[in-house]
N, C-alpha and C positions, 0 to 999 in steps of 0.2 A: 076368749075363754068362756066358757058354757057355766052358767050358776047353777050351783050346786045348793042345796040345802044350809049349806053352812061353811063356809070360806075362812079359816083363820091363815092369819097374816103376821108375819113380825118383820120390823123393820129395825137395821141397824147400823151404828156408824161409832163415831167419836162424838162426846158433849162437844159444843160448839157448831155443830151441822142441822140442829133442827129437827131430828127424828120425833121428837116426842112433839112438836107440832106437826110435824107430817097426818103423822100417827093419828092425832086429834080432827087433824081436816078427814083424814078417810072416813072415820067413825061417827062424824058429824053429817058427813054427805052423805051415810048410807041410813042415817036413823032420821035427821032432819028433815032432810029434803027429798030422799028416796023412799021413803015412805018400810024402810027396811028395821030390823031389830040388831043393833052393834055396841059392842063391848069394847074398852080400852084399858088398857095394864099399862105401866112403865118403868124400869127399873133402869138401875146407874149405877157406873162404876165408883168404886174409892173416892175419886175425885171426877168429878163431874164435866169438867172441861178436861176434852186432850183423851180420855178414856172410854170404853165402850160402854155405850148405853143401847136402847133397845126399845121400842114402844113397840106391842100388842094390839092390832084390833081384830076381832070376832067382828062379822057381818054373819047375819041368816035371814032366811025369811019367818022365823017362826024362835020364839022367846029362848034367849042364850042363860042357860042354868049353871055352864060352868065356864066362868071366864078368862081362862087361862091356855096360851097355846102353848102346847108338848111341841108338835109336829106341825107345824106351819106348812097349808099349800101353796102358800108364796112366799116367798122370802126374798127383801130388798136391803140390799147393801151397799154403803156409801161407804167404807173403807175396806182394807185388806183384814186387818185383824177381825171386825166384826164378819167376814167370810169366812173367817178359820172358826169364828166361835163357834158360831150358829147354823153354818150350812150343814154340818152330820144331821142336825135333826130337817133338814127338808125333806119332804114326803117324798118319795122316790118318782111319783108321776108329777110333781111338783112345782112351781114356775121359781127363777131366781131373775131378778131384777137388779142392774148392778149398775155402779158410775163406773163409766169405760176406760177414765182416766186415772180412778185411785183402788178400783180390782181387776186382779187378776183370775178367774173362775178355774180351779183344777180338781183334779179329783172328782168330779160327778159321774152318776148313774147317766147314761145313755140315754134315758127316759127323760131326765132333767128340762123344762124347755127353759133359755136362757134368752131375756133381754137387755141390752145393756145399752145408755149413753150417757152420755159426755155432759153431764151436767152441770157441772161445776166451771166448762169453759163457756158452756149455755150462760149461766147466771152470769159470769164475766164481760160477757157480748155485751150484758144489759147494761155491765158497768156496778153491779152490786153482788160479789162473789155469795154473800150471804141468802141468795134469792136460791141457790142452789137445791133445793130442800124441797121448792114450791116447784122448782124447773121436774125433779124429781115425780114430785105427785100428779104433775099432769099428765106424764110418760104413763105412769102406775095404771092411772084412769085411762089413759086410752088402748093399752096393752093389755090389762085384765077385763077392762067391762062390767067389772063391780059396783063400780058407783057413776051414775050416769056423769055424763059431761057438765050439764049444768049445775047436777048439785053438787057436783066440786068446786066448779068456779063458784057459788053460791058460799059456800063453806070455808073456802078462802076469804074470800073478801067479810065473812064473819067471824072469821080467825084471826087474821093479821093484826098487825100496831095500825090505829087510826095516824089517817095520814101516808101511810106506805102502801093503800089498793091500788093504785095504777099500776103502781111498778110490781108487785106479786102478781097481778092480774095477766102482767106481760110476759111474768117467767112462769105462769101456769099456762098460757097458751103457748109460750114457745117448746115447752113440754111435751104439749097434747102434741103439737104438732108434728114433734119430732115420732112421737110415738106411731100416730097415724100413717108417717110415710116408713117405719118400721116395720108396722103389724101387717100393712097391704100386701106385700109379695107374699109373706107366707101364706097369708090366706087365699094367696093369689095360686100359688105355689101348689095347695091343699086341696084347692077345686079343681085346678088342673087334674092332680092323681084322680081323684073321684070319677072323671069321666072315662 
């Protein structure tokens, strides 16, 4: 994905999945460490656990005056209802990033580009279903190219509860990972038509 001037993002799920840390690691790796200018919003349902919530970040390269996203050009979702809420408002050339095992994608614009895994069985592999979130944000980073690779991992391990870096460490790299052997064929795919 090509950077753009100004990238807003909303991510969303159920309290109890970690969106609003997600959230924070993107916004940290791209102000922190990336040397970029990022904004973060977050808002919750009625009841916080079990209900949709939603974290917001603004990445640009140049100072964000209004912090709030309408129309998010990416939008990631870790449950079904949070893809009913919030996908009308994705941008129509848009990216949707999704857990493969708790959405279903319907209804999109044709323009839409969609990535989606299994993170939740990821986080499981490690043995901590909870890591889901972080398995999540590494896919994010290597499928958008917003926030480089290091200052995410960087941002993690500045994030997390002390005590628990190895293991978020493991389900941010099995993230990227997965995202990397994702993103190749199409790109793969794309330079192909070019010639």
């Amino acid at each position: 994905m090509t950077m753009k001037n100004r990238i807003e993002v909303k991510i969303g799920g159920f309290g109890g999945q970690g969106v609003i840390l997600a959230g924070q690691i993107v916004g940290k790796a791209a102000s922190l460490f990336d040397g970029k200018h990022a904004a973060f919003t977050q808002s919750f349902g009625p009841e916080a656990r079990g209900s949709a919530c939603s974290s917001q970040v603004i990445v640009s390269a140049e100072r964000i005056l209004y912090p709030y996203v309408k129309f998010p050009d990416i939008l990631v979702v870790m449950s079904q209802e949070a893809f009913v809420k919030f996908s009308p408002a994705l941008k129509p050339d848009g990216m949707l990033i999704y857990e493969k095992s708790l959405v279903t994608p319907v209804d999109l614009p044709a323009s839409v580009r969609t990535a989606g895994i299994p993170s939740t069985q990821l986080a499981e592999e490690l043995g901590r279903r909870i890591t889901s979130n972080i398995v999540m944000t590494g896919f994010f980073a290597a499928v958008t190219g917003i926030v480089s690779e290091e200052a995410t991992r960087k941002a993690v391990m500045d994030s997390v509860p002390k005590g628990t870096e190895k293991l978020n460490l493991e389900a941010f790299e099995k993230g990227f990972a997965y995202g990397r052997a994702h993103a190749a064929p199409a790109a793969a795919g794309a330079a192909q038509r070019g010639h």
